[in-house]
N, C-alpha and C positions, 0 to 999 in steps of 0.2 A: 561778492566778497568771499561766499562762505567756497567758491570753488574753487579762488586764488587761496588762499588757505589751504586746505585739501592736496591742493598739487603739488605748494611747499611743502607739507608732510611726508606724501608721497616721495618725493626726492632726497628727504633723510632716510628711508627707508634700506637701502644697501649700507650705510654706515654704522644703523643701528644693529643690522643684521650681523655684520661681521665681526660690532663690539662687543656680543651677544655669542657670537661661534668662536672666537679666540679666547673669551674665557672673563675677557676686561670687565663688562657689565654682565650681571643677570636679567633671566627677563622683569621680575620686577621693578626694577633699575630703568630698564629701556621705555618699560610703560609709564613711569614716572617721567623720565626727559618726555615724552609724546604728548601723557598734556599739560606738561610745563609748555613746551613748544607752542603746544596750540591756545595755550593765552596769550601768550606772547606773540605768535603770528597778529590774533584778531586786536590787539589793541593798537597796531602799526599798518591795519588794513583800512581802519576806520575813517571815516570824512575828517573830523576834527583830530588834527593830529598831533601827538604831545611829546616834544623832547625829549621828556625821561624815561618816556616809554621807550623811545628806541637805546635810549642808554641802557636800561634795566636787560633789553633782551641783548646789547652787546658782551655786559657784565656776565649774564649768565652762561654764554657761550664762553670765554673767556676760562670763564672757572671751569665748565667744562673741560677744557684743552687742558688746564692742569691737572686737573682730577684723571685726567686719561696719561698724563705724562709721572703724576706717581702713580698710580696702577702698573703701568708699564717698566717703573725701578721697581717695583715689590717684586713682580709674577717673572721679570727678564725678559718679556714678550717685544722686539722689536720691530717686527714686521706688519704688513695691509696700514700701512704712514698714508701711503697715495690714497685710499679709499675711505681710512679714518680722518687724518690731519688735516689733509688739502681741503677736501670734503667744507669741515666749518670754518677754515682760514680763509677760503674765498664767501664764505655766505657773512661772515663779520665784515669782510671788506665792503660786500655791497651795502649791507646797515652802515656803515659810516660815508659812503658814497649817499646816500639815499637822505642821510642824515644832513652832510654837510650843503647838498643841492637844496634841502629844505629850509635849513638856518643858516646862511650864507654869512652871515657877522657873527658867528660865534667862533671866538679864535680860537678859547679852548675846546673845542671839539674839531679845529682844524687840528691843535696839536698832540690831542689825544689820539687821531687817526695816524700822525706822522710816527710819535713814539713808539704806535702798537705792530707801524708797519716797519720799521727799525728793528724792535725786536723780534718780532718772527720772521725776517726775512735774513737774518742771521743765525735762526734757529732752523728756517730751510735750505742755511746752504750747509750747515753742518751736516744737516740729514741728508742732504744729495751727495756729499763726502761719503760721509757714513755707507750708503749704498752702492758707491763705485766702489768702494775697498772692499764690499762684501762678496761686488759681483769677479770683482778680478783674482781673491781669493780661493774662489768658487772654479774661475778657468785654469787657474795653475793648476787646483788637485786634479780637474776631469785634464790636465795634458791637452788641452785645446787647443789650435792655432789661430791666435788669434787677425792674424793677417796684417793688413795695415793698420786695424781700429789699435788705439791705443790708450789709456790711460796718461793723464797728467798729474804729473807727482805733486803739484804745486794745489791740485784741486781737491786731490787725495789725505794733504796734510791742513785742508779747511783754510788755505791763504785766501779764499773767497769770502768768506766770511771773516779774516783778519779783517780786510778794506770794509766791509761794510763796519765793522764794531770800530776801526778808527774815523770813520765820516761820520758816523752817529755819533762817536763822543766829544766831536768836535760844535755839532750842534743841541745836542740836548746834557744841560748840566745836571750834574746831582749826585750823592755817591748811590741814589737809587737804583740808577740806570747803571751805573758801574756793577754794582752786584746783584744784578737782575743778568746780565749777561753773563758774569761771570758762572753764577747759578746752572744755568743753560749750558755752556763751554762745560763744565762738569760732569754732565749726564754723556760726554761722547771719550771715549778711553781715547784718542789720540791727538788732544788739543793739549797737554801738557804746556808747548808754548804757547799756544795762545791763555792759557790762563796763567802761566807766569807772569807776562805780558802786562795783562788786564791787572793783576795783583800788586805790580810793581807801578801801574799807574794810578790805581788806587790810593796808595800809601803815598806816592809824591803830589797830589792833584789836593788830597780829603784827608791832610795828616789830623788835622783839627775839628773833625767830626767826629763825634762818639760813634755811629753806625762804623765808621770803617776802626776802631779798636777795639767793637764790639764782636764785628765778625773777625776780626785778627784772636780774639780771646778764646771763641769759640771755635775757633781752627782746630785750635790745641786737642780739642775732642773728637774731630775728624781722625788728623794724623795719628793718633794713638790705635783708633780703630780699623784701619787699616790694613795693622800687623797681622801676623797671624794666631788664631789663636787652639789651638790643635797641643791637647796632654793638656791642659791648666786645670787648677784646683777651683774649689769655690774661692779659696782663703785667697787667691794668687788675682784672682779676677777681682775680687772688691780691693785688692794693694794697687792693680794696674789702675783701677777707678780713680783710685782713691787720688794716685800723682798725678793722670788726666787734668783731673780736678784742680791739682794743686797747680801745673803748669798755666793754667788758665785764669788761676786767680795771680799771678805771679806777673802775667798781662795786663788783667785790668789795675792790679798796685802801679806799673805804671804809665797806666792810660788818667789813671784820678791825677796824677803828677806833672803828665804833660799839660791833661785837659781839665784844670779844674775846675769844673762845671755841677749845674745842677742835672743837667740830664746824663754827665758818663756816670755819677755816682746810679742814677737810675736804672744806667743797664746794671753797674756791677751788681746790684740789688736783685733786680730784675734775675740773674742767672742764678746768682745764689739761689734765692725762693726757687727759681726750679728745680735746682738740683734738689734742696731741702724737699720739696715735696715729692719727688720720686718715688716709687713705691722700693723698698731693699729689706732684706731680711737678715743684713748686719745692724747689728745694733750699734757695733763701731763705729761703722760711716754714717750713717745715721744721728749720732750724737756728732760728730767731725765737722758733717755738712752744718747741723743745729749752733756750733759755738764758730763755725766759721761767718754766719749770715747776720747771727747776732755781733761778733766782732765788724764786719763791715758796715750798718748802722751805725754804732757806735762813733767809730772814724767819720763816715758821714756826717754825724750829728754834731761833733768836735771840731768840723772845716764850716759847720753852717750852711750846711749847702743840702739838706733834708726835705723836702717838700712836706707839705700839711695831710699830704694820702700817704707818703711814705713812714710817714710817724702813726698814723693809724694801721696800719699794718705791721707795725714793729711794735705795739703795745697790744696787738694781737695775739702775736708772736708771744710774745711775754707772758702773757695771761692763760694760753695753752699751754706753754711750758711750765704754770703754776713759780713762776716769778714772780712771787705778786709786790715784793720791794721793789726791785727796777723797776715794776710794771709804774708806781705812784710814781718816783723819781722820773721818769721818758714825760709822762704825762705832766706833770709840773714842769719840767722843761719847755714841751710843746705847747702849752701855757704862757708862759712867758714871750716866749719866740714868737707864736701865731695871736698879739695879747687881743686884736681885733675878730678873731674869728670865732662866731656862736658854737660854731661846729665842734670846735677843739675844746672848747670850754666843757659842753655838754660830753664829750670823749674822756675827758678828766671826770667830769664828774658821774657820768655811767662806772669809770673805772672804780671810785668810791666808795657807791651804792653797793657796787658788787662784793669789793673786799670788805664793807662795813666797815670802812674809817671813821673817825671821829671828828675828821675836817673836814665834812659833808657840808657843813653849816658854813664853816666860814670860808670854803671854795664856793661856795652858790652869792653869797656877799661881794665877793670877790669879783665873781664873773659877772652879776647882776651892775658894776660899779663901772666896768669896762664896755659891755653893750652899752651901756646909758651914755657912756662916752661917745659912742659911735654912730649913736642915729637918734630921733624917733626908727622905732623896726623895720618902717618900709628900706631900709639899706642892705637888710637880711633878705636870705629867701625862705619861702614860704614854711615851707618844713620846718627851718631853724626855727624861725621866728614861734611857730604852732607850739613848739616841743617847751620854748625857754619859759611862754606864756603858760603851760600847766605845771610846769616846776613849781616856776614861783609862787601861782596860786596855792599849790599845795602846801609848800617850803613855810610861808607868811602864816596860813590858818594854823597849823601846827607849833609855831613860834612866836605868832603873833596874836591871836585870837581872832575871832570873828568880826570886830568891826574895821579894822584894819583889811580884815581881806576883802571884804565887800568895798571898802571904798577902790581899793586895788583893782579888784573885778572892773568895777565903771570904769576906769581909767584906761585898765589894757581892752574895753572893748572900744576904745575912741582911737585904736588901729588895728586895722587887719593885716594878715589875714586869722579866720578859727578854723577851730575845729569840732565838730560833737563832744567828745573829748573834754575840752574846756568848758564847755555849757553843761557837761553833764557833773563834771566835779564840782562845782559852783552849786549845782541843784542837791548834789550829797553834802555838803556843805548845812545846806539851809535847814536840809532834812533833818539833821542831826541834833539841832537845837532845841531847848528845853520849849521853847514856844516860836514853832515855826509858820511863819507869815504866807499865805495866801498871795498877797498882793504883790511881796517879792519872788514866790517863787514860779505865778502867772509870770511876772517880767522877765526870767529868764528862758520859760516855751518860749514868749515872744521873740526875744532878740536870734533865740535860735533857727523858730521860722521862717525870722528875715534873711538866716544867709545860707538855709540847708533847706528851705520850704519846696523848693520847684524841683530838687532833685531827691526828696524822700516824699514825695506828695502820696504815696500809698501806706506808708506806716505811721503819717503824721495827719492830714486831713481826715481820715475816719475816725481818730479817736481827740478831734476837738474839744475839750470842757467845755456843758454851759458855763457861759460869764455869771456870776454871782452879783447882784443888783448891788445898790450901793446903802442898802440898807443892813444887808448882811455883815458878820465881825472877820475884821482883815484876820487876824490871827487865830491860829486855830490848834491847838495844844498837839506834839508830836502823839503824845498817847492816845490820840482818836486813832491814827491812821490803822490800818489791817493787814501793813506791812514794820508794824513796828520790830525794833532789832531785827531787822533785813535790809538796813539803809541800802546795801550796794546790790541787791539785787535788782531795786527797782531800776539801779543806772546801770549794770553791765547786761540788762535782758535787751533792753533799746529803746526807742522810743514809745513802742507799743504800751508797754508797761506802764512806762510815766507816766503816760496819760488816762490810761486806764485806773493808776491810783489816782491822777488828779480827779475822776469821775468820781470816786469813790467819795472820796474828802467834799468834793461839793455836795454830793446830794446826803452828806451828813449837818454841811453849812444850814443847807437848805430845810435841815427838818428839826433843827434847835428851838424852840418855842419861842412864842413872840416875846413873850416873859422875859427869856434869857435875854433877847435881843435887846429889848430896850430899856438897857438899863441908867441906871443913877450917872449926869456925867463927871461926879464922884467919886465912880468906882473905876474908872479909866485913869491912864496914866496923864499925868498932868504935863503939858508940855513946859521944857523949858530951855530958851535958844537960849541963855548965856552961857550954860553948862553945854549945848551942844557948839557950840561955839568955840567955846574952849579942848574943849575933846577934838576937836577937830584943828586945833593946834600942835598937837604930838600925832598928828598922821605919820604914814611911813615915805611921803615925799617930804622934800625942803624946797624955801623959794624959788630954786633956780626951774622945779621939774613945774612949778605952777604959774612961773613967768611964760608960756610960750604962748600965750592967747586961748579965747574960746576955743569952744569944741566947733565952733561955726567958721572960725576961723582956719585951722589948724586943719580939720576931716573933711578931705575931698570926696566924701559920701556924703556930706550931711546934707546935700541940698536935695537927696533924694533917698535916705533912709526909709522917713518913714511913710513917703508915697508908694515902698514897697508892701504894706498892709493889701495884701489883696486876697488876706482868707479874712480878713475884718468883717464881723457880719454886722449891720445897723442895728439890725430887730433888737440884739442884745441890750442896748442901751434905748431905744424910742418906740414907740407902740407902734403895732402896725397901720397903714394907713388903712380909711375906710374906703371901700369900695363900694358903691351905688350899684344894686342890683339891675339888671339890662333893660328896660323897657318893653313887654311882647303885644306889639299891633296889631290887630286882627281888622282884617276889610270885609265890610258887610257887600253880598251878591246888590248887584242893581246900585251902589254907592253912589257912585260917579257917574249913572247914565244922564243926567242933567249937567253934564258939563259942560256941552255942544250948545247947549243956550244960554 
């Protein structure tokens, strides 16, 4: 294998050499393609062979050939085509040869080979045009007699490659392939008609496509550029821009009219943001492009026809501009419009936080009323769902107090997914209380090592607390701890921390005199379930959120939550067991010589 490898390298070697002395590549460049090559030789050499593999090495050849075809519009270099071009357009052809003899039912990759041999076999008869005109060019000045050899006019003006681009368009549809070719006819100065041609079939085949009014809009930038530009001012070149510009937006006004659609507003979008991001050193066009991209949103936003990313980027837009009015108005809009999506919600309410509105509180109500509309969370994704669960948490103990977010806590943990994040504000939470419990804020390590345990097992298994026996007082005054008034450092340093103050706190449990412990039961708080019965009447849910059944019911975890305890140590809770020391035998010489009788 490794010598069939070897010899295909060997055989790129005159193409790399030439892309290398013409100017195209550096050698850096060339040694880079050499062992990209040679991964991609040895994974299509191999016994077990895999599809993508030969896709991946036709893709990167591919790119190559364009990557050598703009080099060659930057530098002007059109010449060594036979030694560079043909070179990897016959070595792709065998990979899909080689490919399709392998996977003989895969149709898309019989039509990926047809497409690819479509268009560059139209882009090699251009070049073979291309090179008769250069060569007969070349005999008129030296006065050469040419004899009987003759040139064909009809070869000369690329009528070879007319027929192929109309037998190709006849079987592969798309206005992709239309302006893939057309793309191509571009790069050779004397297809004029043929991209006429191609342009005006465009426009009657794909009037109803956004791609072909998108490249009709973006025309309008070509043709300007064109002109010549020889004696112009600065002032005179940002005015030429500037009606470029305007011609092209004067296109898509109406492309939204013929097409009104969600994806032509996208390009019109799409262009503006480019232009706006452009680097210029008028502040005029620069403010022009800025109220033109915001005007076209706008109009978007009015036809309804806005996407959920296109509105988060237009209150982007806003917010760097220091709009921060519109910015709330888009977002209350996009609110409304998008009212099922966490995403948008949380968009609105980052925007909030940020300008410090005062309708923080009753947009998170708001949004809180709308999720709840739309799932249990598994409807959301993972992120969303992470992000809305520590809001709340937060949003509730700040407005609600402490037993309300603790019942809240248990609740949002009876769906996933979490985050550390979540388990750790719940833990500052507990911290912060005038008399904070042991026993609850052990339950929160726990639940956290049930779903973070096997991928943090270095920062969390060596700093395990011993379990505190059950003789020991659950609750344990915040003013013991040795990180008092530092609540959040113990949760933004990470786990290491917490649990190294959870060591702390225990082995202060652990040295309270017996005295203290066992006291009067008296002086303990007296239970009383009718009062918690009743308090647990004005929770922050109502019947409908506590009609959905158990938690055995409802959490497709639960049958194996907490068979996840597998840093659970026994010893902690049972004594060790005893062990019978081993038995040592010892055989006396001469023992067993009476055995034989």
């Amino acid at each position: 294998m490794a010598e069939r490898v070897e010899q295909r390298l060997e055989d790129r070697i005159p193409e790399l050499e030439q892309l290398e002395r013409v100017g195209l590549f550096t050698r850096k460049e060339i040694r880079a393609v050499l062992r990209k090559a040679s991964a991609l030789e040895y994974k299509i050499q191999r016994r077990a062979l895999r599809k993508e593999d030969f896709i991946n090495y036709i893709q990167y050849e591919v790119n190559l050939l364009e990557l050598i075809k703009k080099r060659r519009a930057r530098t002007g270099y059109s010449f060594k085509k036979d030694e560079i071009e043909y070179s990897i357009l016959h070595r792709v052809h065998s990979l899909f040869n080689r490919a399709t003899g392998k996977w003989k039912d895969d149709v898309q990759l019989w039509l990926s080979h047809v497409a690819f041999c479509k268009q560059w076999y139209f882009r090699m008869e251009l070049m073979h045009a291309e090179k008769q005109r250069k060569e007969k060019k070349e005999f008129e000045q030296a006065k050469m007699d040419l004899g009987e050899f003759n040139y064909s006019e009809e070869i000369l003006n690329g009528e070879m490659a007319r027929i192929v681009y109309r037998d190709a368009s006849q079987k592969i549809k798309g206005v992709e392939f239309q302006l893939a070719v057309l793309s191509i006819a571009k790069l050779f100065d004397f297809t004029q008609d043929l991209q006429k041609e191609i342009l005006e079939s465009l426009q009657a085949r794909y009037a109803d496509d956004p791609l072909t009014w998108d490249y009709m809009a973006r025309r309008e930038l070509e043709l300007g550029c064109l002109q010549p530009a020889e004696h112009t001012t600065k002032q005179k070149k940002v005015s030429e821009t500037a009606q470029r510009e305007e011609r092209c937006c004067a296109v898509f006004d109406e492309a939204v009219r013929a097409v009104p659609t969600e994806d032509m507003w996208k390009c019109y979008i799409a262009f503006c943001l480019e232009r706006y991001n452009r680097k210029t050193n008028s502040k005029e066009l620069k403010q022009k492009r800025l109220e033109r991209t915001l005007s076209v949103f706008s109009k978007a936003h009015e036809s309804s026809l806005l996407s959920e990313a296109l509105y988060k980027q237009w209150l982007q837009l806003l917010l760097d501009s220091n709009l921060s009015e519109k910015a709330v108005e888009v977002a209350e809009a996009a609110a409304r419009h998008f009212s099922q999506s966490v995403e948008t919600w949380q968009m609105r309410l980052q925007v909030l936080i940020q300008l410090k509105r005062d309708e923080v509180t009753q947009c998170f109500e708001e949004a809180i009323k709308h999720v709840k509309s739309k799932r249990s969370l598994h409807a959301t994704t993972p992120t969303e769902s992470v992000t809305m669960k520590e809001m709340y948490l937060d949003w509730t103990y700040r407005n609600c107090g402490y037993k309300k977010v603790k019942r809240l806590f248990t609740s949002l943990c009876e769906n996933r997914p979490f985050s550390l994040d979540f388990f750790r504000k719940m833990i500052q939470i507990e911290k912060e209380q005038e008399s904070c419990k042991m026993l609850h804020l052990r339950e929160y390590y726990e639940r956290a090592l049930r779903e973070f345990g096997s991928t943090n097992t270095e920062c969390l298994l060596q700093n395990i607390p011993n379990v505190p026996d059950g003789t020991s007082e659950e609750s344990v005054s915040a003013s013991t701890s040795p990180n008092e008034g530092d609540v959040s450092g113990s949760t933004d340093e990470g786990w290491y921390n917490i649990y190294a103050d959870l060591d702390v706190w225990d082995s202060e449990v652990s040295n309270i005199p017996e005295s203290s412990v066992q006291q009067d039961v008296s002086e303990h708080e007296v239970e009383d379930w009718d009062k918690e019965l009743e308090e647990s009447t004005y929770g922050p849910y109502d019947a409908d959120d506590l009609s959905c059944g158990s938690f055995e019911e409802n959490n497709h975890f639960g049958s194996y939550v907490w068979k996840e305890d597998w840093f659970y140590n026994p010893g902690c809770d049972h004594a060790p067991c005893f062990v019978f020391p081993p038995r040592f035998r010892t055989v006396e010489k001469g023992q067993f010589d009476d055995a034989d009788e």
